[in-house]
Chimera marker file (.cmm) of the C-alpha trace (Angstrom):
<marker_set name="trace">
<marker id="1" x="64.946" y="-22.258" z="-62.348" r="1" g="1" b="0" radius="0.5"/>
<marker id="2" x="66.497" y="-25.846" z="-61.868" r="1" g="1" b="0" radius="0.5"/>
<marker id="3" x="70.126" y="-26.695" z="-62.637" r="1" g="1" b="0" radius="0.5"/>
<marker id="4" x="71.385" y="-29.203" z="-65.327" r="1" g="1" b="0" radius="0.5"/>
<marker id="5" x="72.952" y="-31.035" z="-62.777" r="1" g="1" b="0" radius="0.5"/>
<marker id="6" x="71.104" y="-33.512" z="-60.989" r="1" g="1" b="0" radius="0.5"/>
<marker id="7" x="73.633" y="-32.997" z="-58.084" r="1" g="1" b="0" radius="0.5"/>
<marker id="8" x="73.510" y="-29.329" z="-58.171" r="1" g="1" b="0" radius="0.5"/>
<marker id="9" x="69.831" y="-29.346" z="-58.666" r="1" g="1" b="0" radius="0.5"/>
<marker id="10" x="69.311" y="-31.312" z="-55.028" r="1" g="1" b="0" radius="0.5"/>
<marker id="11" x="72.073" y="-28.176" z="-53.609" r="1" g="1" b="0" radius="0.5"/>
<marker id="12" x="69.616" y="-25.527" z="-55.236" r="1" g="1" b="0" radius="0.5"/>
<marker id="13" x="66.778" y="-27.359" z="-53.918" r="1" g="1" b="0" radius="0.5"/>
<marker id="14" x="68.544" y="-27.251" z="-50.562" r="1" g="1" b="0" radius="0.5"/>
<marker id="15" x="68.949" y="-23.859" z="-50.488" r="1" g="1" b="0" radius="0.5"/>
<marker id="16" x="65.842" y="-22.928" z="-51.716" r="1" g="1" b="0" radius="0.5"/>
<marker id="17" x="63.996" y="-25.252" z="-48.429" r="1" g="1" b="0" radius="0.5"/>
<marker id="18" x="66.941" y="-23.640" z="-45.894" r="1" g="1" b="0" radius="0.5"/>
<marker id="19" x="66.018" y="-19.969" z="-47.333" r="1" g="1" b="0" radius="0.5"/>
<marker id="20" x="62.082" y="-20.700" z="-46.599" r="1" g="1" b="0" radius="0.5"/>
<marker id="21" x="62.924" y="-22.305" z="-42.966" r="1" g="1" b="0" radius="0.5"/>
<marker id="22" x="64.728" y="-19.060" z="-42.197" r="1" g="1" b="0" radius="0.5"/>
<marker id="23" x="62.173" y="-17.172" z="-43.656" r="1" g="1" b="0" radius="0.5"/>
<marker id="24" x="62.119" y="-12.823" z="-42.369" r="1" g="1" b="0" radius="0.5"/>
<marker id="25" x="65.411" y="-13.496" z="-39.852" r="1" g="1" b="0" radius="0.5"/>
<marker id="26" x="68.162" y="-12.434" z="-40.093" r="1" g="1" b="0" radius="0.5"/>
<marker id="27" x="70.888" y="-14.990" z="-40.990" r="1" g="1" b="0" radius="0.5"/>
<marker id="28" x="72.941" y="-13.502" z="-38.397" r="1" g="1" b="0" radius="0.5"/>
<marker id="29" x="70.211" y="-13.843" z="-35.963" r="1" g="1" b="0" radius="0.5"/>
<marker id="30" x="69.931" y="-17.841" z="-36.981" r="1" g="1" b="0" radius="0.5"/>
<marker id="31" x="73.591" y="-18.414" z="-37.139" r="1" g="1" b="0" radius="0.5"/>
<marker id="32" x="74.399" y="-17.434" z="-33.609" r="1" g="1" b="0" radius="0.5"/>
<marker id="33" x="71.545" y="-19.599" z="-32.699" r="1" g="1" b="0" radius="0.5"/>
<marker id="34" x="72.451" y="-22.648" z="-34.473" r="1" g="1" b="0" radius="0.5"/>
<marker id="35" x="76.302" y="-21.633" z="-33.149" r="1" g="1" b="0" radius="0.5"/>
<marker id="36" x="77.971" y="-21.295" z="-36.853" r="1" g="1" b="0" radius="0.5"/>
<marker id="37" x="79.419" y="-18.894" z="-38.509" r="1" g="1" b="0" radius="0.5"/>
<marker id="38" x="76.988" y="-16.766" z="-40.575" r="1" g="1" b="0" radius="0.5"/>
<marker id="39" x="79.145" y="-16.460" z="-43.620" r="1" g="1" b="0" radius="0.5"/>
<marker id="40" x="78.826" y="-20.140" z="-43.992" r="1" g="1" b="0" radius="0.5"/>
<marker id="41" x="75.479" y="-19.851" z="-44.145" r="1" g="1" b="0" radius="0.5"/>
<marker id="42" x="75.625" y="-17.313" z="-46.345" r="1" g="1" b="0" radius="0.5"/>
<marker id="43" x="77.813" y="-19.619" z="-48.396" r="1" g="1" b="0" radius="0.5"/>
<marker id="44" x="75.448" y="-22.257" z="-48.500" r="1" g="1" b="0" radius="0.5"/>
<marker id="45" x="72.284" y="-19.629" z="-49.280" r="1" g="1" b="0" radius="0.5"/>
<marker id="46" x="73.973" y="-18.536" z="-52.566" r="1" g="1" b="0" radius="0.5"/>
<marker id="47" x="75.457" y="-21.775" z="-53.694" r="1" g="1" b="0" radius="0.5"/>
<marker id="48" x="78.765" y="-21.125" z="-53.454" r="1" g="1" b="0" radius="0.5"/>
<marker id="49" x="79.248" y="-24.479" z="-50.644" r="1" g="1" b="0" radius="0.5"/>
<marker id="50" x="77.596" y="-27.122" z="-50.035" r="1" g="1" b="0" radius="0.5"/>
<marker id="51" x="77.101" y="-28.266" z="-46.768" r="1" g="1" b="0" radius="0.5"/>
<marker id="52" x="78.411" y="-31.656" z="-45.256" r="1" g="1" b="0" radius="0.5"/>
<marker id="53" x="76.320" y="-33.889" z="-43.634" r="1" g="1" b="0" radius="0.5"/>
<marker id="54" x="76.952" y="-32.839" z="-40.118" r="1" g="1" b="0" radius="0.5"/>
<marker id="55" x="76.148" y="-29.292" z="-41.213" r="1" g="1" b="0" radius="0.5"/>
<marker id="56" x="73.086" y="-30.571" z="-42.799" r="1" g="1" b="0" radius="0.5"/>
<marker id="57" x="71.720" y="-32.356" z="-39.711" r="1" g="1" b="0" radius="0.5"/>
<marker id="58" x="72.650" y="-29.057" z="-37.415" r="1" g="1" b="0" radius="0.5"/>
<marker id="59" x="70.265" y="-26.926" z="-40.019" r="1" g="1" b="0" radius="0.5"/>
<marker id="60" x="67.376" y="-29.401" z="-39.921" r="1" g="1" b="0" radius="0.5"/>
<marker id="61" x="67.687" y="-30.288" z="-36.023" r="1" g="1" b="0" radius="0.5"/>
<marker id="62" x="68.365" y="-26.463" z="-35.113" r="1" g="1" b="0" radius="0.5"/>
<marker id="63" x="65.198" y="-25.040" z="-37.400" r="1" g="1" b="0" radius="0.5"/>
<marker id="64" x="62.645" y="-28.008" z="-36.811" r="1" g="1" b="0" radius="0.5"/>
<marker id="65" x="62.820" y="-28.422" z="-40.611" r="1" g="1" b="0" radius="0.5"/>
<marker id="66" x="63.514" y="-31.101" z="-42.833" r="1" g="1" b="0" radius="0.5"/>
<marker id="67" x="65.540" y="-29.828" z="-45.609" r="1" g="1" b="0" radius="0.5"/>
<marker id="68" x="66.762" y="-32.587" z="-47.920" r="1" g="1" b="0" radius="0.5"/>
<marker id="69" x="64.171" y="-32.491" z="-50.563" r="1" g="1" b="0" radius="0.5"/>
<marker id="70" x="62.870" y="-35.753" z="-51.707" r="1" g="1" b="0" radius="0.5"/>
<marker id="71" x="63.665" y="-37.404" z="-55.161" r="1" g="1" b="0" radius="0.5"/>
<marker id="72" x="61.105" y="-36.352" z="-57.773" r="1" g="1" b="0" radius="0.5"/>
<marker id="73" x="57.926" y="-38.309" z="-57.986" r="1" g="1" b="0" radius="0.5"/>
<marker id="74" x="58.260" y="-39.127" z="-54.312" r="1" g="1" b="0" radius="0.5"/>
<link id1="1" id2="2" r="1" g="1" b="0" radius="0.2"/>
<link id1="2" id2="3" r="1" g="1" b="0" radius="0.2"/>
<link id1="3" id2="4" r="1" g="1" b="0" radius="0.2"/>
<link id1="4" id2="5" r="1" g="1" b="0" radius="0.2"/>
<link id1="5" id2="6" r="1" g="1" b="0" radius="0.2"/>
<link id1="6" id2="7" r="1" g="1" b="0" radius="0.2"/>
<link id1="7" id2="8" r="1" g="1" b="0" radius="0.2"/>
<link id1="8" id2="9" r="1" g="1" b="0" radius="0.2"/>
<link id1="9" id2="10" r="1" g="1" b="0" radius="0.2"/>
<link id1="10" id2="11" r="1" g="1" b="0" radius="0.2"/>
<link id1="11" id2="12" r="1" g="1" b="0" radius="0.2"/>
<link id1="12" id2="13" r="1" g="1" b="0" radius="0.2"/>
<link id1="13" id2="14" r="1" g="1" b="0" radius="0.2"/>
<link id1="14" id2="15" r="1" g="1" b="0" radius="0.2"/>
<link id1="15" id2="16" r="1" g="1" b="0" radius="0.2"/>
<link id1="16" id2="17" r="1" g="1" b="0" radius="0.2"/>
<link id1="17" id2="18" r="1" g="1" b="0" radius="0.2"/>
<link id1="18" id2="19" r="1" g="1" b="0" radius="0.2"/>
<link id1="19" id2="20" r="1" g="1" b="0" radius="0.2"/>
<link id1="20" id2="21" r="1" g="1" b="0" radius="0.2"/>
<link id1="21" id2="22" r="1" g="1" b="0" radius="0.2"/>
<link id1="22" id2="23" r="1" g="1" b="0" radius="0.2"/>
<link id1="23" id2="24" r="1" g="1" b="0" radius="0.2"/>
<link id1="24" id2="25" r="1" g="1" b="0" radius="0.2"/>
<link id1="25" id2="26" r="1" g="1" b="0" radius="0.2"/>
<link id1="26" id2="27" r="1" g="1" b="0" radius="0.2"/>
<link id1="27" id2="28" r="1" g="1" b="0" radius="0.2"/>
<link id1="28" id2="29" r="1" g="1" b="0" radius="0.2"/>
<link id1="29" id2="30" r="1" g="1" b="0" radius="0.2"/>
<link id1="30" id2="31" r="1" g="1" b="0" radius="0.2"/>
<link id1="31" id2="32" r="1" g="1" b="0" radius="0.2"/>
<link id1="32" id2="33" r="1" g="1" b="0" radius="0.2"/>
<link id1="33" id2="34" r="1" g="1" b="0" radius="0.2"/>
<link id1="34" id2="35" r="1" g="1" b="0" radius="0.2"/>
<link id1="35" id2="36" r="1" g="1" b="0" radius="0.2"/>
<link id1="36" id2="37" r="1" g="1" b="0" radius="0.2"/>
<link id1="37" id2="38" r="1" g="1" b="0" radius="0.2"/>
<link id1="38" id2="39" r="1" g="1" b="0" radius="0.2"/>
<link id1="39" id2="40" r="1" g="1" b="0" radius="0.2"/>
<link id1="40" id2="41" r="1" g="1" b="0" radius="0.2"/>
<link id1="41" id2="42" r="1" g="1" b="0" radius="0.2"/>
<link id1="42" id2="43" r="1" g="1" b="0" radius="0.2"/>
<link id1="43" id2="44" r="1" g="1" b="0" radius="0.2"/>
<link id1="44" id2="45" r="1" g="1" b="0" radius="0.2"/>
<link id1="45" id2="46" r="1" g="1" b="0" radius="0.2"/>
<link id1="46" id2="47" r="1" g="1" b="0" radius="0.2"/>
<link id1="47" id2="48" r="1" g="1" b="0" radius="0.2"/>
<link id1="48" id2="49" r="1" g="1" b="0" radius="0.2"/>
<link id1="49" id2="50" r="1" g="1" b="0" radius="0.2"/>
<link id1="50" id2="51" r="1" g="1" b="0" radius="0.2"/>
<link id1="51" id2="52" r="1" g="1" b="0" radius="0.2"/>
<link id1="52" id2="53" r="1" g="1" b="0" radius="0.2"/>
<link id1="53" id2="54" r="1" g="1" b="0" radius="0.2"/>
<link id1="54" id2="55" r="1" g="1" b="0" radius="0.2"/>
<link id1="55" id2="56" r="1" g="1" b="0" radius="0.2"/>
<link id1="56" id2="57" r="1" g="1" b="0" radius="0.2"/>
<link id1="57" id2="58" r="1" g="1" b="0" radius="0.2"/>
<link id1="58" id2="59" r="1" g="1" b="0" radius="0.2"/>
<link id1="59" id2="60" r="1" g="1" b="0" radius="0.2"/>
<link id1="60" id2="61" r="1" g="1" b="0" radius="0.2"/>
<link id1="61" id2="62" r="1" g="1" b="0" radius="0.2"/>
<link id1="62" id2="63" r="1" g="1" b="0" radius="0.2"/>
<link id1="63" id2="64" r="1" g="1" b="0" radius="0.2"/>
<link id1="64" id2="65" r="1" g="1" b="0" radius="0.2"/>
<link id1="65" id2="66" r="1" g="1" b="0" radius="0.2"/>
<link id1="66" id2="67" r="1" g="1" b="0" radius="0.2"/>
<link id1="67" id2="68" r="1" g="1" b="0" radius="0.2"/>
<link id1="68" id2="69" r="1" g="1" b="0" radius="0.2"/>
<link id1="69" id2="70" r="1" g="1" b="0" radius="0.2"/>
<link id1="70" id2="71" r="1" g="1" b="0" radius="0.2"/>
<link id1="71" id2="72" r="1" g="1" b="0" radius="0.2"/>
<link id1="72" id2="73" r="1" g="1" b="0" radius="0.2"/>
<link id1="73" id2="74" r="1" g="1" b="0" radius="0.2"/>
</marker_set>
């Protein structure tokens, strides 16, 4: 399912790429690790945040993973 909103389609998109870098853990487990607080990431899971920019960077550095997706066609 994609959103309407180009802007809230990249935040779905987001989401969807954190969800499958977490994969089976807990996000408990991965919030301690990455040292935030797991109701943010929670937040940011169901789409009802979106993250900043230094939040973004501590999710892709801390799991290895980029996250941004790319624009389509690229």
């Amino acid at each position: 399912m994609s959103s309407e909103n180009p802007i809230g389609e990249v935040a779905r998109q987001f989401a969807n790429n954190l969800r499958d870098a977490i994969g089976d853990r807990p996000v408990r487990e991965v919030a301690r690790e990455l040292g935030m607080n797991h109701t943010v990431l929670r937040s940011i899971l169901v789409g009802d945040v979106w993250p900043d920019l230094y939040t973004i960077a501590r999710l892709e550095q801390g799991l290895g993973k980029d996250l941004w997706p790319g624009r389509p066609g690229n």
